[in-house]
Structures are given as C-alpha cells and as structure tokens.
TORKOL-4160 file (C-alpha; in steps of 0.2 Angstrom, whole numbers, padded with zeros to 4 digits, m for minus):
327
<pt num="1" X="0451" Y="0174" Z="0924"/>
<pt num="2" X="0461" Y="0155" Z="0920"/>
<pt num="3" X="0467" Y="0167" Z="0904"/>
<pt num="4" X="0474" Y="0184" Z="0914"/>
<pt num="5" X="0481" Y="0173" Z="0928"/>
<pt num="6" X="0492" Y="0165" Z="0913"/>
<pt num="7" X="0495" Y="0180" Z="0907"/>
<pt num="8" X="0501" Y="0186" Z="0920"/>
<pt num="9" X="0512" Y="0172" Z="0926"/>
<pt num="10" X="0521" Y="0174" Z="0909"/>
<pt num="11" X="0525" Y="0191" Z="0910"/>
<pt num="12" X="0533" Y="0189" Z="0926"/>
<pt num="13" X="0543" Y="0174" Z="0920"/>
<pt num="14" X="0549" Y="0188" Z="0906"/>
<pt num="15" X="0551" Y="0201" Z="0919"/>
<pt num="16" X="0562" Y="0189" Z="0931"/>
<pt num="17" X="0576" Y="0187" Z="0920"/>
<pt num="18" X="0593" Y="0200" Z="0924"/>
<pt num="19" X="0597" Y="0210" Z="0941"/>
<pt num="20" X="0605" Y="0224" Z="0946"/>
<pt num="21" X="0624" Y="0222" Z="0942"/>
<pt num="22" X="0630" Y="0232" Z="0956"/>
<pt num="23" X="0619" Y="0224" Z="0970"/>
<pt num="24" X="0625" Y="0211" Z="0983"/>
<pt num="25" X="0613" Y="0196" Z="0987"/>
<pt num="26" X="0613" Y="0195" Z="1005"/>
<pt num="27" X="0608" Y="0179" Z="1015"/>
<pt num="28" X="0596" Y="0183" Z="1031"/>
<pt num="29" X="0588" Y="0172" Z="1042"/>
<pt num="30" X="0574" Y="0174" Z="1050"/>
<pt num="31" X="0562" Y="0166" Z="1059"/>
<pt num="32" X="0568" Y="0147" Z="1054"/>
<pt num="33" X="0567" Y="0154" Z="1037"/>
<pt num="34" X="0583" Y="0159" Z="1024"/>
<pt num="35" X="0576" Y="0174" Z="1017"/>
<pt num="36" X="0586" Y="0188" Z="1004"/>
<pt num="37" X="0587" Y="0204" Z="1000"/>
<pt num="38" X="0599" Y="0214" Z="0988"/>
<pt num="39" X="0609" Y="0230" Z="0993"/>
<pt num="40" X="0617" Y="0239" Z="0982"/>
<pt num="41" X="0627" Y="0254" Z="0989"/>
<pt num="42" X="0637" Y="0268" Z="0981"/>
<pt num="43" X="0654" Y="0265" Z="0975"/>
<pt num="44" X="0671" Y="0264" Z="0985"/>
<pt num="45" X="0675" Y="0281" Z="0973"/>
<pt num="46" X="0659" Y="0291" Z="0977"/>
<pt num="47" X="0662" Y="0308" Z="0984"/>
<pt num="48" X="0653" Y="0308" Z="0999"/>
<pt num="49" X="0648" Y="0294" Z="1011"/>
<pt num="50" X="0630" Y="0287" Z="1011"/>
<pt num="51" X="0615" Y="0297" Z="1016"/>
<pt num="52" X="0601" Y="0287" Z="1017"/>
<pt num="53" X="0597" Y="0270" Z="1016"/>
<pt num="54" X="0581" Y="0268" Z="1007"/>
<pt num="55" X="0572" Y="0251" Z="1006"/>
<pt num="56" X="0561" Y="0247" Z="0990"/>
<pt num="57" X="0548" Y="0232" Z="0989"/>
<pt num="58" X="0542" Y="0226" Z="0975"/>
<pt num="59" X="0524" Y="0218" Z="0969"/>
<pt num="60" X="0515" Y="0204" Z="0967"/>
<pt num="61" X="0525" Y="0191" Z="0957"/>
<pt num="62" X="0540" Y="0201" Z="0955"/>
<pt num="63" X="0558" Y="0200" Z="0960"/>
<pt num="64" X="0568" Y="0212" Z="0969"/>
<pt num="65" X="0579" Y="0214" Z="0957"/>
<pt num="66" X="0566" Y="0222" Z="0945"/>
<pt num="67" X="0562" Y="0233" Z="0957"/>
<pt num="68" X="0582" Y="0241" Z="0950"/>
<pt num="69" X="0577" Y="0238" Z="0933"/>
<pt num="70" X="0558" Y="0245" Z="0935"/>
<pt num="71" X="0562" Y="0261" Z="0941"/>
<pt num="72" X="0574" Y="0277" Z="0941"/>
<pt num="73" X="0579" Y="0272" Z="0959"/>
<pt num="74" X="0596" Y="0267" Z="0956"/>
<pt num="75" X="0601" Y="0283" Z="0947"/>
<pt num="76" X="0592" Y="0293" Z="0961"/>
<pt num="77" X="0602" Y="0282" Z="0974"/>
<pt num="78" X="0619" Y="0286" Z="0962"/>
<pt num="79" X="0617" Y="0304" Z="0963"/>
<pt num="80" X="0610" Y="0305" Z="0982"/>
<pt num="81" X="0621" Y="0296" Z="0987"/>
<pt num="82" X="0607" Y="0281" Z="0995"/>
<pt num="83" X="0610" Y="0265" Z="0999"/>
<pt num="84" X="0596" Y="0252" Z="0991"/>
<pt num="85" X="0591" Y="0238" Z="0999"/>
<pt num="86" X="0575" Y="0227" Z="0992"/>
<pt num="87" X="0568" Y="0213" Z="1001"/>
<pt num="88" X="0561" Y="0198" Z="0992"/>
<pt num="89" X="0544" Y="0190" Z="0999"/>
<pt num="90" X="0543" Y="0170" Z="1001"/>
<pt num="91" X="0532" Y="0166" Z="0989"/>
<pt num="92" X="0524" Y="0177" Z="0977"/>
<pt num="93" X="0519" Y="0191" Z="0989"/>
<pt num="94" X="0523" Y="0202" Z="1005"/>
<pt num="95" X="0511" Y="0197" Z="1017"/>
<pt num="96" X="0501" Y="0213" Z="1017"/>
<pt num="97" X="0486" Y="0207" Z="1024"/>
<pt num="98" X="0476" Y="0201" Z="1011"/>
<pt num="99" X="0480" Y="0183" Z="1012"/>
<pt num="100" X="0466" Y="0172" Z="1018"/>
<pt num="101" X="0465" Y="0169" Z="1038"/>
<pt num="102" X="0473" Y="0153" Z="1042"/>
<pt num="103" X="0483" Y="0151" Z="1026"/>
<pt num="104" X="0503" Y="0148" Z="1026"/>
<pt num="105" X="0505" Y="0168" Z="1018"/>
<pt num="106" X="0496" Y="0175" Z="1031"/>
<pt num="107" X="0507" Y="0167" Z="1045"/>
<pt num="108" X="0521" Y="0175" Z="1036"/>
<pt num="109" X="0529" Y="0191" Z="1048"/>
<pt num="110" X="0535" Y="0201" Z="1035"/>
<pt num="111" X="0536" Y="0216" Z="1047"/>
<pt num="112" X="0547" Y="0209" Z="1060"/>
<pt num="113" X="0556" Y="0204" Z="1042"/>
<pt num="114" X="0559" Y="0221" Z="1034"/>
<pt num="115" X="0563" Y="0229" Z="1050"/>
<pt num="116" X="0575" Y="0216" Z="1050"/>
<pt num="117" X="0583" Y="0220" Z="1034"/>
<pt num="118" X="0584" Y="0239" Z="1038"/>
<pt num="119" X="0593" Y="0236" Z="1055"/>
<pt num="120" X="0606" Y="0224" Z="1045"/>
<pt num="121" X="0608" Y="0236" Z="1028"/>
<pt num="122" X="0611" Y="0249" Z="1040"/>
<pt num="123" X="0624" Y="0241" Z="1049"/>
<pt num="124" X="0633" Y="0233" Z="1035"/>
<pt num="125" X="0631" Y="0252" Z="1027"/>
<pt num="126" X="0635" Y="0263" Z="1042"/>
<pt num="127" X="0619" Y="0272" Z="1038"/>
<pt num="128" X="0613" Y="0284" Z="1053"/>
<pt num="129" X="0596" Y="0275" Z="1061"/>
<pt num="130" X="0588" Y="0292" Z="1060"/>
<pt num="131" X="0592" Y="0290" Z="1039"/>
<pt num="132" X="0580" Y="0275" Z="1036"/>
<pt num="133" X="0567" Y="0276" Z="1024"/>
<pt num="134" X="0556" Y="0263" Z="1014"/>
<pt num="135" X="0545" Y="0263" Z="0999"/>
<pt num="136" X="0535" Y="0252" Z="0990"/>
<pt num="137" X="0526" Y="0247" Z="0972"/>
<pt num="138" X="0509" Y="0240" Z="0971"/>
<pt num="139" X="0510" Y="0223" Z="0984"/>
<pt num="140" X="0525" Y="0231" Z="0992"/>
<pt num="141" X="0516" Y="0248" Z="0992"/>
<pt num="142" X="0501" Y="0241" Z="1003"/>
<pt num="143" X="0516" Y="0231" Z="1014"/>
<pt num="144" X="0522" Y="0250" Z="1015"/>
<pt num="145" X="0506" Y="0255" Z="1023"/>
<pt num="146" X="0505" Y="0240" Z="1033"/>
<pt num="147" X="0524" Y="0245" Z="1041"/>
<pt num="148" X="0515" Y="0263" Z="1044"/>
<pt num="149" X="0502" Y="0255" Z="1054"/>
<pt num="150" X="0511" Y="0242" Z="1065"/>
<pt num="151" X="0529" Y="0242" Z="1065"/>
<pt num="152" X="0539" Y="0252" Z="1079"/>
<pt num="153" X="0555" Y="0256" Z="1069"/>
<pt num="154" X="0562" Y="0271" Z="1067"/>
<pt num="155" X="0559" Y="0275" Z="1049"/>
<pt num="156" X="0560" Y="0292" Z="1043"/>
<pt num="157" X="0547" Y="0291" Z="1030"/>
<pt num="158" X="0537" Y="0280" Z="1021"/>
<pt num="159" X="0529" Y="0281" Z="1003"/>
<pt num="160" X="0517" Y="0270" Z="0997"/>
<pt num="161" X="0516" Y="0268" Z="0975"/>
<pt num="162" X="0501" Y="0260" Z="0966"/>
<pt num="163" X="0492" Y="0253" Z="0983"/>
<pt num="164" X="0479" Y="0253" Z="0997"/>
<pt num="165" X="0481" Y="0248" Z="1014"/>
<pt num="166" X="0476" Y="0229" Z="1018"/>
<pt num="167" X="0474" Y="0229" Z="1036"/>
<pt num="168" X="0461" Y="0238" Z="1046"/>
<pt num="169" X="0469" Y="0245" Z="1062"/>
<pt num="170" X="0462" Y="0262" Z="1065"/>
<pt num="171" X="0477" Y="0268" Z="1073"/>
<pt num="172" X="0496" Y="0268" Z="1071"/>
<pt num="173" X="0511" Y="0259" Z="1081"/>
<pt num="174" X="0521" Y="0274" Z="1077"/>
<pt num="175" X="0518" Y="0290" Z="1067"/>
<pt num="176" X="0528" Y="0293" Z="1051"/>
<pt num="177" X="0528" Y="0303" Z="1037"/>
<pt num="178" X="0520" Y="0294" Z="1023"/>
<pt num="179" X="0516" Y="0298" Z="1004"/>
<pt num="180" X="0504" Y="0290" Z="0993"/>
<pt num="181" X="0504" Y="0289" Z="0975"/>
<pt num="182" X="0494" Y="0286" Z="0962"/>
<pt num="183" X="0492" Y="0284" Z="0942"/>
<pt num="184" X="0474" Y="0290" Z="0937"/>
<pt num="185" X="0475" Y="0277" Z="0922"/>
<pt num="186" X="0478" Y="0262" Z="0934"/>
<pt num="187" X="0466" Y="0248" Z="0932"/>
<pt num="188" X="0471" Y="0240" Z="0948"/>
<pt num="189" X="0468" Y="0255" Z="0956"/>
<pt num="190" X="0453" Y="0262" Z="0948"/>
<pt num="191" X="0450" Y="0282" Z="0953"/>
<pt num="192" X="0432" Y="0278" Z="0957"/>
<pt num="193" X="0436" Y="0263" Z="0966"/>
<pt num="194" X="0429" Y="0245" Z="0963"/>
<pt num="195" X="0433" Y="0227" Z="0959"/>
<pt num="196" X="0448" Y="0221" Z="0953"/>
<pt num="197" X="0456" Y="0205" Z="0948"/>
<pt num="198" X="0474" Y="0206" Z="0952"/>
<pt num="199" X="0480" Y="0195" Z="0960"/>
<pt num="200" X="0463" Y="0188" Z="0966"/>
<pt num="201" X="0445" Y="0197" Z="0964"/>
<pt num="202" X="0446" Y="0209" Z="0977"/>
<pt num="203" X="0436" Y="0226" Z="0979"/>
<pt num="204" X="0449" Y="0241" Z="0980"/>
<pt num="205" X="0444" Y="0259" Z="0988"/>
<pt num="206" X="0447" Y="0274" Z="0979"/>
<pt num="207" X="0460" Y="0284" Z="0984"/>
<pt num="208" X="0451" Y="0298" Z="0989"/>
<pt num="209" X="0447" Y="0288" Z="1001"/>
<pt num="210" X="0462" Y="0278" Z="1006"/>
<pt num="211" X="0470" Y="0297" Z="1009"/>
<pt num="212" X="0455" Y="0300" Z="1018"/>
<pt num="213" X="0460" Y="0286" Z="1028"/>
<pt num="214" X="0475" Y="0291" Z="1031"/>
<pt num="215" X="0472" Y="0305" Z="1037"/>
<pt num="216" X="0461" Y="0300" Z="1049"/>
<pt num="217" X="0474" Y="0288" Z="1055"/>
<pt num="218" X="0488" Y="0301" Z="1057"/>
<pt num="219" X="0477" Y="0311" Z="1065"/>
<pt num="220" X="0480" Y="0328" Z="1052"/>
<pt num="221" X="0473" Y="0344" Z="1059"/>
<pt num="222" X="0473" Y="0360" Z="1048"/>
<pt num="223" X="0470" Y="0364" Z="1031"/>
<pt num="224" X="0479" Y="0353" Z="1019"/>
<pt num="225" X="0490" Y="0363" Z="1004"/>
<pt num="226" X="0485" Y="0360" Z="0986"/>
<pt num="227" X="0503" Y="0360" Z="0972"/>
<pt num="228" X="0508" Y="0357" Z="0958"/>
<pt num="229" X="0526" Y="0347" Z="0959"/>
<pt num="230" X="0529" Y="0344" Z="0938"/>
<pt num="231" X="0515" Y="0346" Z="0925"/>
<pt num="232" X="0501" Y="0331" Z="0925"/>
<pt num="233" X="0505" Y="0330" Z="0945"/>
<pt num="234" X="0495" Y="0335" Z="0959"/>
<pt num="235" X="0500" Y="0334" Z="0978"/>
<pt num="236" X="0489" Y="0338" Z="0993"/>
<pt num="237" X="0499" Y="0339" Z="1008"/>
<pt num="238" X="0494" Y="0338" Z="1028"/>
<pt num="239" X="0509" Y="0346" Z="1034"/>
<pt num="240" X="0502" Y="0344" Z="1053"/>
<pt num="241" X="0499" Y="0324" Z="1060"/>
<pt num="242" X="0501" Y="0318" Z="1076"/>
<pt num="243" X="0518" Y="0316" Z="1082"/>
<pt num="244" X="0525" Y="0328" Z="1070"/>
<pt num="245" X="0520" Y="0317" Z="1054"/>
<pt num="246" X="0515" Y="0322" Z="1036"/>
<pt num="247" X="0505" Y="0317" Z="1023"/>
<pt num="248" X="0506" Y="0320" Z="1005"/>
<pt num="249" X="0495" Y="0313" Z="0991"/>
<pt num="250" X="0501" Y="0313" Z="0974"/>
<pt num="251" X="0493" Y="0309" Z="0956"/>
<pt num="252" X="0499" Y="0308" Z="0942"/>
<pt num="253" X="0489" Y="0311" Z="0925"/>
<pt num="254" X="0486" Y="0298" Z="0912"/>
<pt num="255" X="0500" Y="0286" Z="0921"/>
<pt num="256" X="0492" Y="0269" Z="0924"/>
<pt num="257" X="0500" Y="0253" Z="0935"/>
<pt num="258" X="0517" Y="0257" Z="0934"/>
<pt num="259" X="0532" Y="0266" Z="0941"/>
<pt num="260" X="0531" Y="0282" Z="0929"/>
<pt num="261" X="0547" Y="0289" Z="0921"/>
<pt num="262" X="0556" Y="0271" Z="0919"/>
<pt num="263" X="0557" Y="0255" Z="0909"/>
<pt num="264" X="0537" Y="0250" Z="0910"/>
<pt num="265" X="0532" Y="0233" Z="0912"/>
<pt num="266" X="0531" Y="0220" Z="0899"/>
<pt num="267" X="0513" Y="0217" Z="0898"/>
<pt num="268" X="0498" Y="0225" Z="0890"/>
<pt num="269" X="0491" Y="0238" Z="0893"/>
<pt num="270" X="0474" Y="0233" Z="0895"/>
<pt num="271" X="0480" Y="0226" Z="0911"/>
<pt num="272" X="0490" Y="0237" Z="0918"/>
<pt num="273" X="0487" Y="0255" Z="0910"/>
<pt num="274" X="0499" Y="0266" Z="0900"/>
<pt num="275" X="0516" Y="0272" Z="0907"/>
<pt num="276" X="0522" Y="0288" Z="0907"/>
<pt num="277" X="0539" Y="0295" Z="0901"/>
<pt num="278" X="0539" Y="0309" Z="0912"/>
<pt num="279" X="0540" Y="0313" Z="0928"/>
<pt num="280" X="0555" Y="0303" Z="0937"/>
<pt num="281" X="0544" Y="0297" Z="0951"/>
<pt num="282" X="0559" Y="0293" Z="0962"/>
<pt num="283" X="0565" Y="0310" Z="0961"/>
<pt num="284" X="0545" Y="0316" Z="0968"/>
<pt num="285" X="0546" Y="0304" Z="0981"/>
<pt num="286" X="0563" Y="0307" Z="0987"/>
<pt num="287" X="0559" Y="0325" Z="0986"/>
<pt num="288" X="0544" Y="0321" Z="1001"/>
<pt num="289" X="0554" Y="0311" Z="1009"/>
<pt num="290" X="0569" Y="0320" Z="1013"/>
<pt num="291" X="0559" Y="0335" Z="1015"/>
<pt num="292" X="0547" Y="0326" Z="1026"/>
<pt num="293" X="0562" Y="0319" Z="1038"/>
<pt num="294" X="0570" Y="0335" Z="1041"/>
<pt num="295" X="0554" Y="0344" Z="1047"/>
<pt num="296" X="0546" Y="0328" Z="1057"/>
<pt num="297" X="0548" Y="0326" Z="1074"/>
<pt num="298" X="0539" Y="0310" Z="1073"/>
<pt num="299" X="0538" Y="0302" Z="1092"/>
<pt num="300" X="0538" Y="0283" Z="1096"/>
<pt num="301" X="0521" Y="0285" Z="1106"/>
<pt num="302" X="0507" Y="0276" Z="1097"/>
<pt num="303" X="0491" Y="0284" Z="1088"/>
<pt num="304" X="0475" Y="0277" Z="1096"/>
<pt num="305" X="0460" Y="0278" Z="1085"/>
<pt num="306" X="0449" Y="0294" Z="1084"/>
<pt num="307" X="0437" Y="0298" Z="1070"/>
<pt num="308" X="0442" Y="0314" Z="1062"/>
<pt num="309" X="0433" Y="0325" Z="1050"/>
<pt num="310" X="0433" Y="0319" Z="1029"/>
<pt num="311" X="0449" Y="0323" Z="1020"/>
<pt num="312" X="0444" Y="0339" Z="1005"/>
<pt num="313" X="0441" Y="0332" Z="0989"/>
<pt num="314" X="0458" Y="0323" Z="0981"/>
<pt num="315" X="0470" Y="0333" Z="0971"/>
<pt num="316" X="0473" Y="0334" Z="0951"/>
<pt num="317" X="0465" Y="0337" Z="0936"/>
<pt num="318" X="0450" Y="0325" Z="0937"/>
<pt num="319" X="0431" Y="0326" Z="0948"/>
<pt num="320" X="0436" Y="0318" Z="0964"/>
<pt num="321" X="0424" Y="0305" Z="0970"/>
<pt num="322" X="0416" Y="0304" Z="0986"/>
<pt num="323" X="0426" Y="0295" Z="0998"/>
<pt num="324" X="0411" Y="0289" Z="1008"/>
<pt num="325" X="0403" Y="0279" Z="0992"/>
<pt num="326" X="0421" Y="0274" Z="0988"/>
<pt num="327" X="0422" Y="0263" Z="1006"/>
C-alpha cells in the first residue's frame, strides 16, 4: 500500500508540471477560502460567439490544468466553439463524499463551490444560463454525480467518466440529463465490482449497478435503447426520466482508467489499465450532451425516492454482472 501510495504521489508530481497555455487563472473566493479555477474561452478571431460553457473536474491528486492536457476537451471546445472552465479542489480531492465524517475534507462545500464557478465563467463568458454543462474524470466524475444528486443549478447536462456516486441520497435536488462512462479495463472501477485501493481501500459497485442506480434515481420508465456509437462502444440510453431527463451508459472496450482518445497518464499500467487511441471520448460525450439538452425539459422540482424496477443487463461486448451481488 506504503509502495502504491508513493507511486502514485510521484506520478502526479510528473503529471503537475505545464498548463494549458490559453487558459486564464481566475481567483475566487469562497466561503472564507481563495479558491481557482482556469477558463480558457475561444479566441477574439473565432467565427462564432460561445455556445456552451462546459466545466471539467479533474481527479484525485490532479491539477486542473491536466484535465487540458489529459483529454481532447480543448480541441472539442476549439471547434464547438465551448468555453472550458476547470475548478481546482483544496487539497488533493473534490469532496465527493467519501471523506471521513468529521474530517476537514468532508466540511469542504464543493457544490456551493462549482456552482459558484459556473455562475461566474458564465458571466465573465456571456454564456446563455440554459448553456451550462459539467463533466467530470474519476474523483471529479463521482463530484459530477454528487452535483446530479444535490445541487439546484440549472445545468443542462451532466457526464460522469471513470466514477461512482459517493453519497446515498435516493433522490435528486433537480433532474438532469446525466451520462456515465466507463473503460471495461479500469482497475479502479472493476466490471464486476469489488475493493480497490485508490485513493484509500474502498469497495466500488459495478457499474451495472451504479446505472441501475441511477436509473432508479431519475426515475426512467420505458425501455431503454441498445447502440453502438463507434466500434468497441456500447451505449444504453433511458430517453424518459422524470422531469424530462436522460440517461445514457456508455462503455468502452479494452479502455482502462483514463480518458480514451488522448495523452494517457504517466503511470503504469498495472494501476491504472491500458488507454485507448481511439475513440475521442469528448466528441461521445458532447454528442449526449448536446443532444441531451436540446430534447430535455428538465424541471426544477425535486425527485423524491421511489424504488423502480432493475435496470436490463449493461451494454457492450462482455456478460453483464448482476447488479444485486454487485451492491
């Protein structure tokens, strides 16, 4: 454990070096707290004005800026014409929910905190507030989830890479569409579910059953829809949630814990499972997302709990476990 923990402290010591060139630090306080995030928005010359404004969180132990140099998210945002803005935790982690009871992270409010950053990049970037969208990697993946669950802003859609869900609240504050993805090589995120040991010893659902969860927690009736986006990708969608949401499920064959289609992390592979050339995950998940926003009429009114029937098996190419042993 001693061993991977140093490991891994010296990979994201490599990783932390450079940032995105184009983006702007930007100071915000909140909550007696100087905190940052980076914007980077399209060029003075760009044909049109900005579209979107998506917000990207990073994982444990990264910086924001990696979460530029770690993905194909600024090239998407170049040619869409998005503005990026990536919010930096205190600490090693967004409080998620897995921090222990009691403990300084876990009084951290890092919902009030990204919704804070959305309202401000979308001022400073003129962004419509219907135009909002956030995504999120491994820790920030599960913070993603946690924003689906409690917060009340007006995202247009959330997608959640490399994660589970941390907190346990049945319901939701405020339906919105909401993608899941996952690599069916990814040790930390193992297709059968079980104990992993980043960043602490922690038991992880499969993600059968995390969609199953969701699914729940949206509320999806009807029958779910079974494509195939790109080769070695599988996505179920529930195209009717409560409150006009979606949800979509996507894996990705032989892809492990990393953002497929861009620069892979610089540690092995043993850890963190092989990357994948190929697909461009941001161009899958801004495909949901955009698609997503335009046909949701997502309401403010919250989603009380209610026990729905178990989500069909999982998409792609291997047996899906069984949700229930999976919990």
């Amino acid at each position: 454990m001693q061993r991977l923990g140093a490991l891994w402290a010296l990979a994201v010591g490599v990783l932390a070096g450079g940032a995105a060139a184009a983006a702007q630090d930007i100071a915000l306080w909140h909550h007696g707290q100087p905190r940052h995030y980076l914007l980077q928005a399209p060029t003075r010359d760009a044909p049109h004005p900005a579209q979107g404004l998506l917000l990207v969180l990073h994982g444990t132990s990264m910086r924001a800026a990696q979460m530029f140099e770690h993905t194909d998210l600024p090239a998407l945002a170049a040619r869409e014409g998005l503005v990026l803005a990536a919010p930096q935790a205190l600490g090693s982690a967004f409080n998620d929910g897995l921090a222990a009871a009691g403990s300084a992270a876990a009084a951290v409010d890092d919902v009030a905190f990204i919704e804070a950053v959305a309202e401000d990049a979308r001022r400073r970037s003129g962004v419509a507030a219907d135009a909002v969208y956030a995504v999120g990697f491994s820790n920030g993946g599960s913070m993603v989830q946690r924003l689906a669950i409690e917060s009340r802003y007006p995202f247009a859609g959330l997608a959640a890479v490399a994660s589970a869900p941390r907190v346990a609240t049945p319901g939701v504050a405020r339906p919105v569409p909401l993608l899941l993805v996952f690599g069916q090589a990814d040790p930390l995120n193992p297709p059968q579910g079980g104990w992993v040991w980043i960043p602490v010893p922690h038991r992880k659902p499969a993600p059968a059953a995390t969609a199953q969860q969701w699914a729940e927690r949206l509320q999806c009736n009807g029958p779910a829809s079974d494509t195939v986006p790109r080769p070695g990708v599988a996505l179920r969608l529930w195209p009717q949630c409560a409150g006009g949401a979606r949800l979509g499920w996507m894996t990705i064959s032989g892809l492990g814990h990393h953002w497929a289609g861009a620069r892979p992390m610089p540690f092995p592979s043993f850890v963190l499972g092989p990357q994948v050339s190929a697909p461009a995950l941001g161009e899958l998940v801004w495909a949901f997302l955009a698609s997503a926003s335009r046909t949701s009429s997502a309401a403010p009114a919250a989603i009380s709990a209610a026990p729905q029937p178990a989500a069909p098996p999982g998409p792609g190419p291997a047996p899906p476990p069984n949700p229930a042993a999976a919990r």
